[in-house]
MARBA-3410 file (N, C-alpha, C, O; in Angstrom, 1 decimal):
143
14.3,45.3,5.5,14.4,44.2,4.6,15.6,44.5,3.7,15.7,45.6,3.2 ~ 16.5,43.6,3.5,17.6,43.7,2.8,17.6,42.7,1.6,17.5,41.4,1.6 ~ 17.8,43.8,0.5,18.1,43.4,-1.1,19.6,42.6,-1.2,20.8,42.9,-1.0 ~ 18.9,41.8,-1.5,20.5,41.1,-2.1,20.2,40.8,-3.8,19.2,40.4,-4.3 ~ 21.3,41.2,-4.6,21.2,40.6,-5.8,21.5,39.3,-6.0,22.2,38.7,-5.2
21.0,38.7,-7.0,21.1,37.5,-7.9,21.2,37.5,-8.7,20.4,38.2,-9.3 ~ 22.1,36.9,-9.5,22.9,37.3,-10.7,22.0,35.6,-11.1,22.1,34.6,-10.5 ~ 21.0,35.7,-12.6,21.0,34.8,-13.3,21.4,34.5,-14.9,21.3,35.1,-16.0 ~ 21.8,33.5,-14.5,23.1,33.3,-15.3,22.3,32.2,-16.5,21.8,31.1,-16.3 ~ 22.6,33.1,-17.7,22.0,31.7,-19.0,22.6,31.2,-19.7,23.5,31.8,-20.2
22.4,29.8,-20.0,23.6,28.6,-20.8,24.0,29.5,-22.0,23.2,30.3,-22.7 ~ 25.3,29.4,-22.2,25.9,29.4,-23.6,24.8,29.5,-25.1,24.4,30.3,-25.9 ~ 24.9,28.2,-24.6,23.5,28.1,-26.4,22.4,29.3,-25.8,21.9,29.8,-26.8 ~ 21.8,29.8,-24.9,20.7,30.0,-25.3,21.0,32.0,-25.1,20.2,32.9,-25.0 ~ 22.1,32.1,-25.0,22.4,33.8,-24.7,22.4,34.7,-26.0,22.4,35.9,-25.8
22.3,34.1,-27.5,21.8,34.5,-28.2,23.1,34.7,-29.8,24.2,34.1,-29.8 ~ 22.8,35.3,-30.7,23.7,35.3,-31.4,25.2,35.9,-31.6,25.6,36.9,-31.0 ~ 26.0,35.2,-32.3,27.5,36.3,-32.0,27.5,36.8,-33.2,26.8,36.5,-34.1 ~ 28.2,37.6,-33.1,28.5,38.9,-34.1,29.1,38.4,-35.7,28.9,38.9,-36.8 ~ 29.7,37.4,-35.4,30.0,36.3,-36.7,29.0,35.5,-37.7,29.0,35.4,-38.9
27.9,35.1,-36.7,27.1,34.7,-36.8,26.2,35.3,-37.8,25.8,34.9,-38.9 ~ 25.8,36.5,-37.2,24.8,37.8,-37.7,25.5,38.2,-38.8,24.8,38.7,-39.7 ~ 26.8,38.2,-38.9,27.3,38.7,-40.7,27.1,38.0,-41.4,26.8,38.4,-42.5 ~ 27.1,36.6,-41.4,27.3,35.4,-42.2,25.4,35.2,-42.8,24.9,34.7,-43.8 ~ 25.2,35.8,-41.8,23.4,35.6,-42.6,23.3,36.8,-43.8,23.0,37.0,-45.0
23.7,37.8,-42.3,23.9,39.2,-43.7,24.1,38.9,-45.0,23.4,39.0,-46.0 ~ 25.5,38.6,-44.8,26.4,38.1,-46.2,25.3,37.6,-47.3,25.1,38.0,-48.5 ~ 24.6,36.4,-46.6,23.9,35.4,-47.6,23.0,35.7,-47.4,22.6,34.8,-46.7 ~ 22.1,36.4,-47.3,20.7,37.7,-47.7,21.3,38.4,-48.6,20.4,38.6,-49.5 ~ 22.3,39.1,-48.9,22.7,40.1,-50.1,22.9,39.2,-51.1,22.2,39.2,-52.2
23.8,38.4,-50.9,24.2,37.4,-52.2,22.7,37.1,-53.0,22.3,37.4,-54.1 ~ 22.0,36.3,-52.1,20.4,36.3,-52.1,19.9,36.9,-52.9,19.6,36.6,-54.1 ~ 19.7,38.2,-52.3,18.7,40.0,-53.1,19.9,40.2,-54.3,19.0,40.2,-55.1 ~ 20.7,40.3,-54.7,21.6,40.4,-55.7,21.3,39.2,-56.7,21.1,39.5,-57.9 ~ 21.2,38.1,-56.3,20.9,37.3,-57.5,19.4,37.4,-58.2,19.1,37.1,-59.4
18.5,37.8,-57.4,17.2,37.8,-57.5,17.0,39.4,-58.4,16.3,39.6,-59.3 ~ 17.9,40.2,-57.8,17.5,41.4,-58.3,18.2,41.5,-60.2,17.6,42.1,-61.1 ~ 19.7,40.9,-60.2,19.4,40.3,-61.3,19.3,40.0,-62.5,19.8,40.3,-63.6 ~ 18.4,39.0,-61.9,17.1,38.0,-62.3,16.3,38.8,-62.9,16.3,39.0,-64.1 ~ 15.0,39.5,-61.9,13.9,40.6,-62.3,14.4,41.9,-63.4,13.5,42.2,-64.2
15.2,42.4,-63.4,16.0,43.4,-64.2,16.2,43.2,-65.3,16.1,44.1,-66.2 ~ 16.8,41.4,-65.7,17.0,41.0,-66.5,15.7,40.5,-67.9,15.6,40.4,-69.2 ~ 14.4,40.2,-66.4,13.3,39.9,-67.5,13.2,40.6,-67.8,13.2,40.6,-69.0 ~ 13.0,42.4,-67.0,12.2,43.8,-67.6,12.8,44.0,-68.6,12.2,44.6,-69.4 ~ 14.4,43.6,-69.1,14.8,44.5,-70.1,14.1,43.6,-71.4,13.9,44.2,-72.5
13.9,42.2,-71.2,13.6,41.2,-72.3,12.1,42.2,-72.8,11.8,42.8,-73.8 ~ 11.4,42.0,-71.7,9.9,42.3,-71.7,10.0,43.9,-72.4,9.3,44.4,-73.3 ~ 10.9,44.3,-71.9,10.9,45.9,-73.1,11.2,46.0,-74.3,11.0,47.0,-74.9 ~ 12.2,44.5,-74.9,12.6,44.8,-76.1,11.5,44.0,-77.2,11.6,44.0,-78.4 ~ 10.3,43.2,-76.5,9.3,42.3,-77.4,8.7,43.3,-77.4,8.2,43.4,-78.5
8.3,44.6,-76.3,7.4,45.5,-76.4,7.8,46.5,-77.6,7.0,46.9,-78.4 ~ 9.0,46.7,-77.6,9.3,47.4,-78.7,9.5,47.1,-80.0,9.8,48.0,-80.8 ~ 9.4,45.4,-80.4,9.4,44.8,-81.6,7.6,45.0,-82.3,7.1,45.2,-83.5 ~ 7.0,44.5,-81.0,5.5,44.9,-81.1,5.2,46.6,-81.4,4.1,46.7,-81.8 ~ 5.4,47.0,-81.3,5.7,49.0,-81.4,5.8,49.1,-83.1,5.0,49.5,-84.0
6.9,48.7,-83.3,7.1,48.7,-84.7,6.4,48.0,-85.5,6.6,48.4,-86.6 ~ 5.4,46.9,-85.4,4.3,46.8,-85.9,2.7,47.6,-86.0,1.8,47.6,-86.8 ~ 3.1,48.0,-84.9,2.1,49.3,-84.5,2.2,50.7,-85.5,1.3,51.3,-86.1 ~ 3.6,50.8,-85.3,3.7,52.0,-86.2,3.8,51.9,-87.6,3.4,52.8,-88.4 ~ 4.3,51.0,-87.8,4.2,50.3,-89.6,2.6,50.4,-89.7,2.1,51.4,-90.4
1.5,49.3,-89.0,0.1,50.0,-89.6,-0.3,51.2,-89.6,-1.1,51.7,-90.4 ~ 0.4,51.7,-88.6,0.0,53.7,-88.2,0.5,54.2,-89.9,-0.1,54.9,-90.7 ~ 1.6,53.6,-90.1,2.3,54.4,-91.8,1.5,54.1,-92.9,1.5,54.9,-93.8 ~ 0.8,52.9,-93.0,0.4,52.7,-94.0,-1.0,53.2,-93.9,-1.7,53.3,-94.9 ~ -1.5,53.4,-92.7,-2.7,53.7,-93.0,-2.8,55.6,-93.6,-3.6,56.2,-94.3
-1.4,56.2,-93.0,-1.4,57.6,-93.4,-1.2,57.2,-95.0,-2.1,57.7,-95.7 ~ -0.5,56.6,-95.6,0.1,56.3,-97.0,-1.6,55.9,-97.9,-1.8,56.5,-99.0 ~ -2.3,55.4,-97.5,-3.6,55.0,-98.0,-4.4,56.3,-97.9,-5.3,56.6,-98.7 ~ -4.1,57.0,-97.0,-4.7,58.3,-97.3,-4.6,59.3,-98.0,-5.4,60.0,-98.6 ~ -3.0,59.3,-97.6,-2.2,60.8,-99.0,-1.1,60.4,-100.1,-0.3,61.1,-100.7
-1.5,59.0,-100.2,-1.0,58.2,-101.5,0.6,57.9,-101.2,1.3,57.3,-102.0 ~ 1.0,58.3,-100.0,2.6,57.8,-100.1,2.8,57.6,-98.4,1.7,57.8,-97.7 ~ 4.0,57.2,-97.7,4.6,57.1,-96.7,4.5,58.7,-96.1,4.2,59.4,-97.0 ~ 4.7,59.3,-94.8,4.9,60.0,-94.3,6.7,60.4,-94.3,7.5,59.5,-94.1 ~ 7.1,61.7,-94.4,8.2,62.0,-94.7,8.7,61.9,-93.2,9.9,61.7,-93.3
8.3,61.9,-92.2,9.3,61.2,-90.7,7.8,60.9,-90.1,6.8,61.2,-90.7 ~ 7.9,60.5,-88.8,7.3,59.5,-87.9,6.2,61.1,-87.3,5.0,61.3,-87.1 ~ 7.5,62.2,-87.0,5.8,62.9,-86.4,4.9,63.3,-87.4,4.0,64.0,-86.9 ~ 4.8,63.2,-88.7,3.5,63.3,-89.0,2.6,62.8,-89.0,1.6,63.5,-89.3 ~ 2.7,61.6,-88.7,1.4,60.8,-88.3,0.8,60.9,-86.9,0.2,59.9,-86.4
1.1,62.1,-86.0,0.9,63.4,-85.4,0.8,63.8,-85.6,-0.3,64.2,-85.2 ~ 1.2,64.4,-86.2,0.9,66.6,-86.4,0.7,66.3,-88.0,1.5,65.8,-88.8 ~ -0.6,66.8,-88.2,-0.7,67.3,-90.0,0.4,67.8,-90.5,1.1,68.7,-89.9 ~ 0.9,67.3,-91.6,1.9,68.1,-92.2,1.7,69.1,-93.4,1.1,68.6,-94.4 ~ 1.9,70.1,-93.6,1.4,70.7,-95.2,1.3,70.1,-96.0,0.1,70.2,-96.3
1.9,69.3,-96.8,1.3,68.8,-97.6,0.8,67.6,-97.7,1.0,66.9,-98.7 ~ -0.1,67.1,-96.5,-1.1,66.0,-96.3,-2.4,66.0,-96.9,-3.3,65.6,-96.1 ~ -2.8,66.5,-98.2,-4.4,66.7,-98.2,-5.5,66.0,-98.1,-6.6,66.4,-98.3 ~ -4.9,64.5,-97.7,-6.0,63.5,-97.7,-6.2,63.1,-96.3,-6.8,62.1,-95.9 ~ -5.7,64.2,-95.4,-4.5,63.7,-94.0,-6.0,63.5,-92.8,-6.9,64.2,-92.7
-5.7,62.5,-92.3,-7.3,61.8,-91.6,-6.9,61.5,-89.9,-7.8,60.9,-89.1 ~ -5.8,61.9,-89.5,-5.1,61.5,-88.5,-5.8,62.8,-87.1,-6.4,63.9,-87.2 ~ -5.3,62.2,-86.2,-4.3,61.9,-85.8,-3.9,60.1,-86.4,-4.9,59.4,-86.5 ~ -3.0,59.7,-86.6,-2.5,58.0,-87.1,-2.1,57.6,-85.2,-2.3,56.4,-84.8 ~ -1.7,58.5,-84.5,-1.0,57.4,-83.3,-0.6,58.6,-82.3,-0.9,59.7,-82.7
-0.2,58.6,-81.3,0.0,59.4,-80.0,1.8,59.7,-80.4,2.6,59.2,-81.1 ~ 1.9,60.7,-79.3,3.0,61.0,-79.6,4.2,60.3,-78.8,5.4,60.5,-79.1 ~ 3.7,59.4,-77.7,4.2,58.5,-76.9,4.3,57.3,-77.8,5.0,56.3,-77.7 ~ 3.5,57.4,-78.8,3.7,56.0,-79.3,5.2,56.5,-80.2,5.3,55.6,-81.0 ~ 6.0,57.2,-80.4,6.9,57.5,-81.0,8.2,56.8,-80.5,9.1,56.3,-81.1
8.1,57.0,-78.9,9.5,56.7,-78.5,9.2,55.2,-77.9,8.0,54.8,-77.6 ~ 10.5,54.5,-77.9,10.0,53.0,-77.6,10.5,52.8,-76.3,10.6,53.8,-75.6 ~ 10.6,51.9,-75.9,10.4,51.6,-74.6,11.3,51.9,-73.9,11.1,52.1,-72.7 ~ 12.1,52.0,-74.3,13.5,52.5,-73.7,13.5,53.8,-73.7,14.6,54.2,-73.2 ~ 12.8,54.7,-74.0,12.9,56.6,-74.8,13.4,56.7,-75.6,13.2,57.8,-76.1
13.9,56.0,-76.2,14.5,56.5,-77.8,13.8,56.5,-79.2,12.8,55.8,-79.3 ~ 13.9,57.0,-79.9,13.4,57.2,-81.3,13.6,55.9,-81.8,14.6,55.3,-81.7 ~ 12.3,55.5,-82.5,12.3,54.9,-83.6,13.6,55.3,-84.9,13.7,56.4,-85.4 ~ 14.3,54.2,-85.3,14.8,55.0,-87.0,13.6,54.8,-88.1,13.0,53.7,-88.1 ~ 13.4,55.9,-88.9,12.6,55.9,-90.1,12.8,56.1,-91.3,12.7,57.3,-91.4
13.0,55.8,-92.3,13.5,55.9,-93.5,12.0,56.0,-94.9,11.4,54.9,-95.2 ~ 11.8,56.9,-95.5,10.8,56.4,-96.4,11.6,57.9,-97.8,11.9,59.1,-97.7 ~ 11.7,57.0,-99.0,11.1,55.2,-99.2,12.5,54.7,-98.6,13.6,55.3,-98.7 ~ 12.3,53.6,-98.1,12.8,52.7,-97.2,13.8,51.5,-98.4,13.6,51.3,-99.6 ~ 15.1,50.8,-97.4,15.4,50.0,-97.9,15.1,48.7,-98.7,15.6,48.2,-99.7
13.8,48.2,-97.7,13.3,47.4,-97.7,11.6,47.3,-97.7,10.9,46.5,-97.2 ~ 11.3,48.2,-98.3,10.0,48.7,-98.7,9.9,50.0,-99.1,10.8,50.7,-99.4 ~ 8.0,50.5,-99.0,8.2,51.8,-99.5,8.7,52.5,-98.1,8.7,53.8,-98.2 ~ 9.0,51.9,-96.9,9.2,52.6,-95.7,10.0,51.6,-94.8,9.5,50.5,-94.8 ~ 10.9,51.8,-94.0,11.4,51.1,-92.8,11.7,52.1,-91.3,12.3,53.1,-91.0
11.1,51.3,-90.8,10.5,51.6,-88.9,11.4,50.9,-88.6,11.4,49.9,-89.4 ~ 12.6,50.8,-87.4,13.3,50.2,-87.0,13.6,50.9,-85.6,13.8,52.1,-85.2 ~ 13.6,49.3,-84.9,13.6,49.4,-83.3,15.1,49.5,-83.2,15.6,48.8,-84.1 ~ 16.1,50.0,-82.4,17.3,49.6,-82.2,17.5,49.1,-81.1,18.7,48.6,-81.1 ~ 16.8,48.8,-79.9,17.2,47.7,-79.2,17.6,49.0,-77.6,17.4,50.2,-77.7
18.0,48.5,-76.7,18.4,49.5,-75.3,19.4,50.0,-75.7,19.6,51.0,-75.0 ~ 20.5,49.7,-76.7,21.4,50.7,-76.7,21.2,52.0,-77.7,22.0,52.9,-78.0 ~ 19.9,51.9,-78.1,19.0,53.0,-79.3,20.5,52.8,-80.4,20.4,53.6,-81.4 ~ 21.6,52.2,-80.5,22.6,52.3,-82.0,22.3,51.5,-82.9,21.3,50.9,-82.4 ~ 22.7,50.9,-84.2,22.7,49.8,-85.1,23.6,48.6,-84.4,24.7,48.5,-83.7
22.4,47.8,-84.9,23.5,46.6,-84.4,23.1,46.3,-83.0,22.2,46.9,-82.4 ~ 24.2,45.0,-82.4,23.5,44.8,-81.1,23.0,43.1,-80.9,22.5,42.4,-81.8 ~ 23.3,42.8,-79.9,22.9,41.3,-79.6,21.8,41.5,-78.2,21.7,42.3,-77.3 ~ 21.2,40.3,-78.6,20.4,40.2,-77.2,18.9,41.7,-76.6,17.9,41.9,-77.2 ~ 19.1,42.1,-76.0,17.7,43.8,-75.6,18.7,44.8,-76.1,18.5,45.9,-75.7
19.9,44.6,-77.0,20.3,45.8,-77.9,20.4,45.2,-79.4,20.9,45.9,-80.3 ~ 20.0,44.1,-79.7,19.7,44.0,-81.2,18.7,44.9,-82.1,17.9,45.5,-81.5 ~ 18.7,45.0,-83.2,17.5,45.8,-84.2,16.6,44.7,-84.6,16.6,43.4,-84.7 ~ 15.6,45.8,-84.6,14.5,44.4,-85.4,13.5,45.9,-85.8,13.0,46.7,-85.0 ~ 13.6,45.8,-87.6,12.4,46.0,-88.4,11.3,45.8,-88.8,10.8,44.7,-88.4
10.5,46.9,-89.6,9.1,46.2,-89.7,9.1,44.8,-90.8,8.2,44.0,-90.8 ~ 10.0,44.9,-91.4,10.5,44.0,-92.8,10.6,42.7,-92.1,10.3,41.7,-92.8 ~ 11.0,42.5,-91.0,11.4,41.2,-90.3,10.0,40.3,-90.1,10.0,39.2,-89.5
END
C-alpha cells in the first residue's frame, strides 16, 4: 500500500493571526494596564494622605491625654511611648510606636509649646518636607 501525501490547504482568513496584528493588541493591552495602573496608584497615594490627616488626630488625643496627666505636652512624640524621667503622673503607654510614623514612613513634625497651641503634630504629606500640594501638602492638628 502506497502513502501518498495531501497537502490541506486553509483559506487565508482562517490560518490565523499575523504578526502585525498580535503587536497592535499588545500595544493596546499596555496602553490599557498603564492607564489603569495609574489610576489605582493614584487612589493609594490619596487614601494614604486622609490616613495620615486622620493620624494626626490620633496623635493630638494621644498628646493631650499625656498633658492631662503630667500637666503639660510631651517634650517630642516618643514619649507618649517610652516613660520619660520626668513624667510623674505618666499613665501610658499613650499610643504604639507604629503609630509614630505616618503612612508614608516618615515622622510626624512636633513642636510643644507649639505655634498654634500648647502643641503642633503635623503631617507633611509623601514628600515628608514643608509645603506641598495635592498627597504632598501639610495638614495640622490646628486645621
Amino acid at each position: 500500500m502506497k502513502y501518498t501525501s495531501q497537502r490541506h490547504t486553509l483559506p487565508r482568513a482562517a490560518a490565523g493571526f499575523s504578526l502585525l496584528e498580535m503587536l497592535a493588541v499588545i500595544v493596546l493591552i499596555g496602553i490599557v494596564a498603564g492607564l489603569v495602573v495609574n489610576n489605582v496608584l493614584g487612589n493609594v497615594e490619596r487614601g494614604k494622605w486622609a490616613a495620615g490627616k486622620a493620624q494626626v488626630a490620633k496623635i493630638a488625643m494621644n498628646v493631650e491625654s499625656y498633658a492631662m496627666d503630667n500637666g503639660s505636652p510631651p517634650a517630642k512624640l516618643e514619649d507618649l511611648v517610652t516613660r520619660p524621667g520626668n513624667a510623674s503622673g505618666w499613665k501610658g503607654p499613650y499610643g504604639k510606636e507604629s503609630d509614630l510614623k505616618d503612612p508614608f514612613g516618615k515622622a510626624f513634625g512636633y513642636k510643644s509649646p507649639g505655634e498654634h497651641g500648647d502643641f503642633d503634630v503635623v503631617f507633611y504629606g509623601k514628600d515628608g518636607k514643608q509645603g506641598g500640594e495635592g498627597t504632598s501638602a501639610d495638614h495640622g492638628n490646628w486645621q
